[in-house]
VMD Tcl script that draws the C-alpha trace (Angstrom):
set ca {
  {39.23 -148.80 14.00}
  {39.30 -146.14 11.51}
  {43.33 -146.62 11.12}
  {43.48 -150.27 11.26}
  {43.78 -152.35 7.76}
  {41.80 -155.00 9.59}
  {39.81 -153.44 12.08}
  {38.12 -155.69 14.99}
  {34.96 -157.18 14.61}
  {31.71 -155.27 16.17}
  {32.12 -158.53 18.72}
  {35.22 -157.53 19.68}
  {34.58 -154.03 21.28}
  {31.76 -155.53 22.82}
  {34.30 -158.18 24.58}
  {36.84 -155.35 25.26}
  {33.50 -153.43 27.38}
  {32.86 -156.42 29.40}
  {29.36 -156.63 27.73}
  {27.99 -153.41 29.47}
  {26.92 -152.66 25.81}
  {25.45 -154.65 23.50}
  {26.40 -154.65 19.37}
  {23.32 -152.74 18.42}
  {24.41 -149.61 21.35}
  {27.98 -149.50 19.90}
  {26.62 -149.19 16.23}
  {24.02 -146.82 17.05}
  {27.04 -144.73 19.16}
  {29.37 -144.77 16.30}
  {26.90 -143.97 14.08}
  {26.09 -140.56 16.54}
  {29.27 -140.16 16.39}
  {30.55 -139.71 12.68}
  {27.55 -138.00 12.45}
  {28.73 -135.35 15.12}
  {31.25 -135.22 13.19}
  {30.18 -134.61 9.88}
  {32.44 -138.12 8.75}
  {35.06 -135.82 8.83}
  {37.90 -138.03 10.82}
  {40.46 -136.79 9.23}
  {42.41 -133.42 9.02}
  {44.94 -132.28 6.28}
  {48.61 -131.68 7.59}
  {51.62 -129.83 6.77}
  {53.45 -132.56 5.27}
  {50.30 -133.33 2.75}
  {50.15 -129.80 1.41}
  {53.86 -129.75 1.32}
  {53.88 -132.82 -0.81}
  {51.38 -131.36 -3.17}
  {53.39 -128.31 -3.70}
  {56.91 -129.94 -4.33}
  {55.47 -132.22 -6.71}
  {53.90 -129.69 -8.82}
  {57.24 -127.50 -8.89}
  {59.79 -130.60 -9.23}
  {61.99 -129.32 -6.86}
  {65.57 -130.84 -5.92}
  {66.17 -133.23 -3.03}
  {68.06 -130.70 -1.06}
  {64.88 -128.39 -1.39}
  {62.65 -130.81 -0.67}
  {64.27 -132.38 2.64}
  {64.71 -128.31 4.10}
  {61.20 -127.81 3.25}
  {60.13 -130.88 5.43}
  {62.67 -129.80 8.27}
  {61.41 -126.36 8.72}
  {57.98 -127.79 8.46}
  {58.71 -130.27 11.22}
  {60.18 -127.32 13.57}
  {57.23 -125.71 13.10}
  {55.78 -128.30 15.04}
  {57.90 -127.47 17.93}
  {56.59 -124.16 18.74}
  {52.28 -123.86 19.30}
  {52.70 -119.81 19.35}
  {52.66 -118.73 16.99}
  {52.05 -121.52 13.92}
  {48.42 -122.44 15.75}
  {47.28 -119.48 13.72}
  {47.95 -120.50 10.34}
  {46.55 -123.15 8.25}
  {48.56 -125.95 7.30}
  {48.51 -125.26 4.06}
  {49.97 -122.18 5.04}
  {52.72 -123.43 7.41}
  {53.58 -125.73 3.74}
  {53.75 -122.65 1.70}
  {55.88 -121.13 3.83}
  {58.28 -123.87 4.45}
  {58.32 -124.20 0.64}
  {59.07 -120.76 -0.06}
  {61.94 -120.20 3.06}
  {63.67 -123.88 1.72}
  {63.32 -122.48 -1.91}
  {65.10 -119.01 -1.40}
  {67.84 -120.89 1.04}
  {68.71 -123.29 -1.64}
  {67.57 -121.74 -5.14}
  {66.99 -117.99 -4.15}
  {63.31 -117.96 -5.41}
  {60.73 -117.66 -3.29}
  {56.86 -118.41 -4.33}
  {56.47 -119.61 -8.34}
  {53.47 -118.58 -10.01}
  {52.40 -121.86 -10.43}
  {52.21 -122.38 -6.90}
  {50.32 -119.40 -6.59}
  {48.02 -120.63 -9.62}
  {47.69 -123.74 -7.94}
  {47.19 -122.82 -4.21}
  {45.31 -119.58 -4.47}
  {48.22 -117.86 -1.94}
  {49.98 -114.77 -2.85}
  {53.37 -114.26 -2.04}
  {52.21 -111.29 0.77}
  {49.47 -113.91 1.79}
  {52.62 -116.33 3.33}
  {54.80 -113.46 4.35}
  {53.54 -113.17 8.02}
  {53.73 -117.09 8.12}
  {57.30 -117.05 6.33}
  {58.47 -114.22 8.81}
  {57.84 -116.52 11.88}
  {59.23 -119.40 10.38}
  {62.42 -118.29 9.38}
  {63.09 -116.87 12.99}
  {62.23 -120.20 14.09}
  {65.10 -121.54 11.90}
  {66.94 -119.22 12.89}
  {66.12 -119.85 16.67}
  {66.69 -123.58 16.08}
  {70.39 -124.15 17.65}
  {69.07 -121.95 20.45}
  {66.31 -124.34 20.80}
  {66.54 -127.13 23.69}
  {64.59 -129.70 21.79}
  {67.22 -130.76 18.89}
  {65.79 -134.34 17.51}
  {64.50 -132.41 14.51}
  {67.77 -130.78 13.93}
  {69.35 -133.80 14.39}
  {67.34 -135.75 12.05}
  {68.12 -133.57 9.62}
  {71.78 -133.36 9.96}
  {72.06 -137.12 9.05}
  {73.73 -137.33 5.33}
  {70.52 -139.06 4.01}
  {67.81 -135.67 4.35}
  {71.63 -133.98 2.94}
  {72.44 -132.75 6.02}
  {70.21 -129.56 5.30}
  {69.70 -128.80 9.14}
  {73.20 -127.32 8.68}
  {72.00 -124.76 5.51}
  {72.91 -121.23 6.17}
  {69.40 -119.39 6.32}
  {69.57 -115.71 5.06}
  {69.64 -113.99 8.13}
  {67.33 -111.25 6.32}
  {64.91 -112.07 3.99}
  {64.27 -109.37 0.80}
  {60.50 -109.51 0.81}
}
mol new
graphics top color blue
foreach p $ca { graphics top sphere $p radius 0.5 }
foreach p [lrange $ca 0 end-1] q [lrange $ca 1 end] { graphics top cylinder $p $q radius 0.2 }
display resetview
């Protein structure tokens, strides 16, 4: 419902339960529930920080599409990204695609605008690059492969540092 542009009709999930409850029970349940919940149904992800970060640095296509890829392998590996934030995981897929393409890591402004330090992403960045690195290694290669098609600029194929200077 929450997802839909036109969600169904109250009537409707009544119909779907084969009338075991009636209009007022699945109001009053719904209602239980966002409340539960604080009407907090949604979550930020990677991808929303990252866009937020790249638009307030203007950075180049090729920068852009290798910050998205090594966001999306991120995705790929629960241990050890479950311990950052998003917000984190953005930073430091921002900062790793920045230094592989422009040899810059964290801009000030970033660090103005997200309240991160450059030693504040560093464990974060550390992990990610060796997942980059690990990433031909890796069995799972739809990411990499996605990424290798000319129209992300084929930046699965970047050379990553194979030692970062932090």
């Amino acid at each position: 419902k929450y997802e839909e542009i036109y969600p169904p009709e109250v009537d409707e999930f009544v119909y779907i339960t084969d009338d075991t409850y009636t209009k007022k029970q699945l109001l009053r349940m719904e209602h239980l529930l966002l409340k539960v919940l604080g009407f907090d149904l949604t979550a930020p992800t990677i991808n929303q920080f990252l866009l937020q970060y790249i638009q307030r640095c203007g950075v180049c296509m090729r920068t852009e599409n290798f910050a998205r890829y090594l966001a999306e392998l991120s995705l790929l590996q629960a241990d050890p990204f479950l311990k950052y934030l998003p917000s984190q995981i953005a930073a430091a897929a921002y900062c790793l695609a920045n230094y592989t393409v422009n040899r810059s890591f964290w801009p000030e402004t970033l660090t103005a605008f997200t309240g991160y330090s450059l030693s504040e992403i560093v464990p974060c960045l550390i992990d990610l690059h060796k997942a980059c690195l690990d990433a031909p290694h890796c069995q799972l290669q739809a990411i990499k492969q996605k990424y290798k098609h000319p129209k992300y600029l084929q930046v699965s194929l970047l050379d990553v540092p194979a030692v970062l200077p932090l």
